[in-house]
N, C-alpha and C positions, 0 to 999 in steps of 0.2 A: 380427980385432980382439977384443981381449980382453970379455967380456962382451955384446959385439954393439957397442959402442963405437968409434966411429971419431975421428980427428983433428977432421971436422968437428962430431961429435956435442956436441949441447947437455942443459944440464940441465933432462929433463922437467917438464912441471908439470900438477899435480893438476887434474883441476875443477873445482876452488875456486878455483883460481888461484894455489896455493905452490910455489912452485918444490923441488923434491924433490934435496937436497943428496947427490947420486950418480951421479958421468958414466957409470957402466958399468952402472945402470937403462936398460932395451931399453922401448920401446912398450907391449911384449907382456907385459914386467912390472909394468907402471901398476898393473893391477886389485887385485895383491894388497898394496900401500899405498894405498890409495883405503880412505877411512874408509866402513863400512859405513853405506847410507841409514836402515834401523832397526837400532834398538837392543833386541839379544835381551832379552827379558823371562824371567826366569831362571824367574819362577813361574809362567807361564802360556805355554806353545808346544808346537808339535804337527808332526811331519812323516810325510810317506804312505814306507815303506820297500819298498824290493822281494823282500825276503825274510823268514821268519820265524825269531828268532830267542830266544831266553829275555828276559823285561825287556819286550821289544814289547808290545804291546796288540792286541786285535782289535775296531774298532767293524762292529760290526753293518750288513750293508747294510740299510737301509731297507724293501726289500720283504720281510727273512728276517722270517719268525712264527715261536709257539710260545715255547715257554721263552726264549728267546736274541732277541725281540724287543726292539730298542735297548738290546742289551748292550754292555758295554764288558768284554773279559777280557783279562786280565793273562795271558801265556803264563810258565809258572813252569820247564818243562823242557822241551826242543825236539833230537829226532836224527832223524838218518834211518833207523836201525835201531827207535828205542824209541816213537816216534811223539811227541804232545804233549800236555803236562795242563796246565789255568790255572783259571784261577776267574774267576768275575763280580764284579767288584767296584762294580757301579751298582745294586744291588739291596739297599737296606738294609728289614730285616723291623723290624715291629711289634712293640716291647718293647727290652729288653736282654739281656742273655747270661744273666746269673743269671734271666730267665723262660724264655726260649726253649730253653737249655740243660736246661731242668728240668721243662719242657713235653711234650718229643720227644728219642727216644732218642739218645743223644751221647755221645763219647768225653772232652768234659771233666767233669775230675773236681770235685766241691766244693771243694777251694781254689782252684781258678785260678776256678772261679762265682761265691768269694765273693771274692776280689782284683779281679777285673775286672767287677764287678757289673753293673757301669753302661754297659761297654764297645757298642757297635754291634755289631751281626751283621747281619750280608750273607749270600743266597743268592749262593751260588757255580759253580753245576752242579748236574747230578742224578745226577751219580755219588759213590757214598756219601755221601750226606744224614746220616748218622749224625756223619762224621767231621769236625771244625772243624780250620781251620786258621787264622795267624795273620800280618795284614799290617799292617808298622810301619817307620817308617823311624828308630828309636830307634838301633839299630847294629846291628854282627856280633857279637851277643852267642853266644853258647856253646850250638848248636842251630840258630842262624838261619844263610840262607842268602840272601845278598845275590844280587838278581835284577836287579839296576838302581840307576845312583847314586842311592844314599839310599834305597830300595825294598828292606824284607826281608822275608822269610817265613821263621816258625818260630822256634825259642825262647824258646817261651813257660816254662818251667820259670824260667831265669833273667829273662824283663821280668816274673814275677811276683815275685820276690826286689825287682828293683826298686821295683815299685809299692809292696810294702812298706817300702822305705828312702825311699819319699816322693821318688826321684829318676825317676818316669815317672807320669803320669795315666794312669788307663784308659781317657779318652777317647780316648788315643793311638796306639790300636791296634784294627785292623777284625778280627772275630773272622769269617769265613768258610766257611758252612753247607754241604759238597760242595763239588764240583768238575768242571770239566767233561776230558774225555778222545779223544785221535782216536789209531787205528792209524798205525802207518806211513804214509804216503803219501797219507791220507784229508785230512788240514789243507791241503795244499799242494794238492788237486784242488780243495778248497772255493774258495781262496781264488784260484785260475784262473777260476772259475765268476763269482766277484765275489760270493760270499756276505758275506764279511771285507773291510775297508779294514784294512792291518796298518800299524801307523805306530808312530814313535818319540816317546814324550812326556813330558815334564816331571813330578819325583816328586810334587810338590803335586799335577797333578791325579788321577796315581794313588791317593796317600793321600787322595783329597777327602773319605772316610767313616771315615778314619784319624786324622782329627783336624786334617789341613792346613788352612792357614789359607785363607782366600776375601779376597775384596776385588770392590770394585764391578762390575768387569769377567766378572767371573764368573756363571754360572748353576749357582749351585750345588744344584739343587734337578734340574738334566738334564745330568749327566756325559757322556751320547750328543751330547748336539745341542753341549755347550763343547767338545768335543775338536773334532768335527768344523767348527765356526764357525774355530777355531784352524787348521786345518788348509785353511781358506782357498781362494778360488777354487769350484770345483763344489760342490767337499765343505759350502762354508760355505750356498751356496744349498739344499743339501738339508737342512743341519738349519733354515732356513727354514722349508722348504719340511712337513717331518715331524713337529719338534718338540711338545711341548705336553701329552703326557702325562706326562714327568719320570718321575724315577730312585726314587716309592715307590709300588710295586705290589702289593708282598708282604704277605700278611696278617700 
């Protein structure tokens, strides 16, 4: 029978109860015309992945300490050969770029301190603290390096050209104090151990300190405990369960 369709076969129906105008839809095909029970929310969603990959995110298991307690990092590059670097992007510091930058030793220079003035910095890691980097979901401009839909890092030479032609804010962009780093082999044993929940998420709540927008559903003050509430089930009982300290720590 052509599609699993027989002489006696009838035309299925949904359960809603519409009858689905297609004799050679099989049973076993229902599910995938069946309108989904919710409806994705483009700005705010979260899923647990089984591997890591660039774009991904790592939240922080609950019982890890030290620096990388209820962090949220962004994995920026990811092999098997070259190992993994991402940044924290839940750690917004005290001041702006043009203080911080001008405070403690750093590689940006006075025009992007004084274009980006006002911008946010994030500790990022403690692998070179000197050097900032730049996360913005502005586009692939000329330097940046798309990590994830909507999600760049880098090129900051050209979004300061921008912020000059008055076609980008500087609140639009999270300026990123270090970085964090693992050998070959070292991220993937972490994340067996259960240190990392490595999940796929949404670019709003990536840029949450990049200038994306919030709305009432959000906790935008504990990037840790929103992804993981997102992410639904155990995950959501634990940021319950941990939450309450929030995402400003940094002096």
């Amino acid at each position: 029978a052509v599609g699993g369709a027989t002489a006696s076969s009838t035309l299925p129906t949904l359960p809603n109860g519409v009858m689905v105008d297609d004799p050679f839809l099989s049973e076993a095909e229902l599910p995938a015309v069946v309108p989904p029970k919710n409806k994705l929310d483009k700005h705010r969603w979260a899923h647990p992945i089984p591997h890591i990959e660039s774009g991904c995110v790592l939240v922080a298991n609950e019982r890890l300490g030290g620096v990388f307690h209820q962090t949220v990092v962004l994995i920026i590059d990811h092999s098997e050969s070259g190992g993994s670097t991402g940044i924290v992007i839940n750690r917004p510091m005290q001041g702006n770029l043009q203080k911080i930058a001008s405070e403690t030793p750093s590689n940006v220079d006075l025009s992007l301190k004084m274009a980006f003035n006002k911008a946010t910095v994030s500790y990022g890691g403690p692998v070179l603290a000197e050097e900032y980097s730049i996360l913005h979901g502005y586009g692939e401009v000329e330097g940046a390096k798309k990590v994830a839909p909507g999600v760049f890092v880098g090129g900051s030479e050209e979004l300061m050209n921008e912020v000059r032609r008055h076609n980008l804010s500087p609140n639009k962009a999270l300026f990123v104090k270090g970085h964090a780093a693992w050998v070959p082999g070292q991220l993937g044993r972490e994340i067996t151990k259960g240190v990392w929940y490595p999940c796929a998420v949404s670019a709003d709540l990536i840029l949450r300190y990049a200038g994306a927008p919030v709305d009432a559903n959000d906790n935008e003050e504990d990037l840790w405990s929103d992804i993981l509430t997102c992410l639904g089930d155990d995950f959501a009982k634990i940021a319950k369960q941990h939450s309450g300290r929030g995402d400003m720590r940094m002096p």
